[in-house]
C-alpha positions in Angstrom: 7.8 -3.7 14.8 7.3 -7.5 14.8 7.5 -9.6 11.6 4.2 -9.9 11.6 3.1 -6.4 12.0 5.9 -5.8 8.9 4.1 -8.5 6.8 0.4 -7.4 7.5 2.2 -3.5 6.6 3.2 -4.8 3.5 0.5 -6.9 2.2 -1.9 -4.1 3.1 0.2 -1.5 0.7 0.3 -4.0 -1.6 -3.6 -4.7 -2.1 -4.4 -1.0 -4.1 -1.6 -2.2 -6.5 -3.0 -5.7 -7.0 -6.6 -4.2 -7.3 -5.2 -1.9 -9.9 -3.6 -5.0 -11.3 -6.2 -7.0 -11.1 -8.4 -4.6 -13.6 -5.1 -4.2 -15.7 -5.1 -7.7 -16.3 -8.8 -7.8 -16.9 -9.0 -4.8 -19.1 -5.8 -6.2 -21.6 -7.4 -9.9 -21.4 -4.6 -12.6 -21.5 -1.5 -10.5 -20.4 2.0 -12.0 -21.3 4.5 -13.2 -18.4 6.4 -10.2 -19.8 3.8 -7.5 -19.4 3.0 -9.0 -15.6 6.4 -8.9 -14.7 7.1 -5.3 -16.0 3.8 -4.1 -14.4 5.4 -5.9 -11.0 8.5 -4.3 -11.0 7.2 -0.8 -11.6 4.7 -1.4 -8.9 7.0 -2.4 -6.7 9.7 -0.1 -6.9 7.6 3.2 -6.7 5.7 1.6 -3.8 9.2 0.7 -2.1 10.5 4.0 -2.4 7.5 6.1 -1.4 7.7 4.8 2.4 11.2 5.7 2.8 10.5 9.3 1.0 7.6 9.5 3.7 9.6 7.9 6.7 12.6 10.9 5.8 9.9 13.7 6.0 8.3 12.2 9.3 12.0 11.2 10.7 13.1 15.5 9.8 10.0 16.3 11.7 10.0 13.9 14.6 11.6 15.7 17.9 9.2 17.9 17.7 6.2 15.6 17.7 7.3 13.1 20.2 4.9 13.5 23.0 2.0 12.9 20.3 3.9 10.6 17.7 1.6 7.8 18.6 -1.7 9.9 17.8 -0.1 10.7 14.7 0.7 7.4 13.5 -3.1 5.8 14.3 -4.3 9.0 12.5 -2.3 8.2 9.3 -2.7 4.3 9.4 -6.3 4.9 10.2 -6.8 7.3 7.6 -5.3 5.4 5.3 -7.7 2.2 6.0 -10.5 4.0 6.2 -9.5 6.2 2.7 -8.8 2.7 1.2 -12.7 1.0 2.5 -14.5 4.3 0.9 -12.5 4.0 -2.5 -13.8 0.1 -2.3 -17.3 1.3 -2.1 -17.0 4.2 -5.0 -18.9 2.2 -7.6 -16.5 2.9 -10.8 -15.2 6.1 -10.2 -11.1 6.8 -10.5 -11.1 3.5 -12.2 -7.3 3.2 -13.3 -5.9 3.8 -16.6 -5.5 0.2 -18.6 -2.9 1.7 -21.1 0.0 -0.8 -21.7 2.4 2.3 -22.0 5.3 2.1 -19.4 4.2 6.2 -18.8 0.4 5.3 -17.6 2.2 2.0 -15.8 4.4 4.4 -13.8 1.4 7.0 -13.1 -0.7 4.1 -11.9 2.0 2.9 -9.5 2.9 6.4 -8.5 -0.9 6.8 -7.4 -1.5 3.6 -5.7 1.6 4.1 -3.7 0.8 7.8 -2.1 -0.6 5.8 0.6 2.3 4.4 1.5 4.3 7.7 1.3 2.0 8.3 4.4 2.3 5.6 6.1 5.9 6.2 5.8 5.5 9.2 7.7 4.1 7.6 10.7 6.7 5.3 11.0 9.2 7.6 11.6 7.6 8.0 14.5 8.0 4.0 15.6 11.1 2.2 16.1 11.2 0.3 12.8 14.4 -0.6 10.8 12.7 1.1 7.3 15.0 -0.8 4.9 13.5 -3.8 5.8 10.0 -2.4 5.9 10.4 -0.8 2.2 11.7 -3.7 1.1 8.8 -5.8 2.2 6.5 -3.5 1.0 8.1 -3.3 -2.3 8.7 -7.4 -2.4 4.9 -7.7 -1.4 3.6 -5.5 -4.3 5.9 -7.0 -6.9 4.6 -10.2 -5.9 0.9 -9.1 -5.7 0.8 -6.9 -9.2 2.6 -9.9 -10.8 -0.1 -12.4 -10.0 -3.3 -9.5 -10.5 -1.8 -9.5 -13.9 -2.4 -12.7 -14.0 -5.7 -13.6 -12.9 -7.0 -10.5 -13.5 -8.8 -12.2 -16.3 -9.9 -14.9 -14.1 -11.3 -13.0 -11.5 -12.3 -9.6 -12.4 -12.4 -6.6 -10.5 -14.7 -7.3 -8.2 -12.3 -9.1 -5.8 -9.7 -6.3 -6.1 -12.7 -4.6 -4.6 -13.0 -7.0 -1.1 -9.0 -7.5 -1.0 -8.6 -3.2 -0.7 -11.5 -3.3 1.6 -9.7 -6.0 3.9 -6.5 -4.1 3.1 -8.4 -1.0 4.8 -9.4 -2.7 8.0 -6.0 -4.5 8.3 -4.5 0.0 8.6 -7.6 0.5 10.8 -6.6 -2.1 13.0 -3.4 -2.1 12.9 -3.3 1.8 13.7 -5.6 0.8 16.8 -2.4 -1.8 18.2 -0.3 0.6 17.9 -2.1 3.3 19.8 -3.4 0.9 22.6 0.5 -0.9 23.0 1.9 2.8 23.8 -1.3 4.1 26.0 -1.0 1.0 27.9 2.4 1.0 28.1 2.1 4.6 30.0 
């Protein structure tokens, strides 16, 4: 996986957590440095882990998936995108919990990163150094939820909204390279 696949990869598993950020940040009105780099951290651990959990399960289960491997992860990375575009278009529904209590905070972070458990899985079926790839990922979403904190107030949900929904077609597409570099590899 290029740097530049890794990078899209983890700004795109970031984007749920600064959306959810984004309406934190909004919802508490003038967050502290503090809170936004507590609500970073959690983010970003949980969504750094969750990958690697995913990648283990997908890695146990690979030799016997090989011939397809490549189906499997554009069906997960496109799922994924296209499960991240309809949640943009739900008008309020599942809107995230905007308690300040470190139990909601890990909750939140714990939903918003079950995405990346499954993308996770399709990587084991890549040749991808995961380390570096979870710590991307989590880098990416410590970085992201930090600043939603922060202009959350500035900004509002609504562009949350448009950065999941790019987040989505970035998976889409990104599931697509992959698929088309190994069929026309064949």
């Amino acid at each position: 996986m290029s740097p530049f696949s890794i990078a899209v990869l983890a700004v795109s598993m970031s984007v749920d957590a600064f959306a959810v950020s984004v309406g934190r940040g909004a919802a508490i009105g003038r967050p502290r440095l503090r809170e936004a780099l507590r609500t970073g951290i959690v983010f970003g651990t949980v969504e750094a882990l969750t990958p690697v959990i995913g990648w283990a399960a997908g890695f146990a289960a690979s030799r016997y998936v090989q011939a397809v491997d490549h189906w499997i992860a554009f069906a997960l990375l496109a799922g994924v995108g296209l499960h991240m575009l309809h949640a943009t278009f739900r008008a309020g529904e599942d809107a995230a919990p905007t308690g300040r209590s470190l139990a909601i905070l890990v909750a939140t972070a714990i939903g918003t990163s079950l995405d990346a458990m499954a993308v996770g899985v399709s990587l084991a079926f890549l040749d991808v150094d995961i380390i570096v790839v979870a710590v991307a990922i989590g880098l990416a979403t410590f970085v992201m939820s930090s600043g939603g904190m922060l202009v959350g107030r500035l900004i509002g949900e609504r562009f949350g909204k448009i950065a999941e929904a790019a987040a989505g077609v970035a998976l889409c597409v990104l599931g697509g390279l992959i698929l088309f570099e190994h069929l026309s590899a064949a």
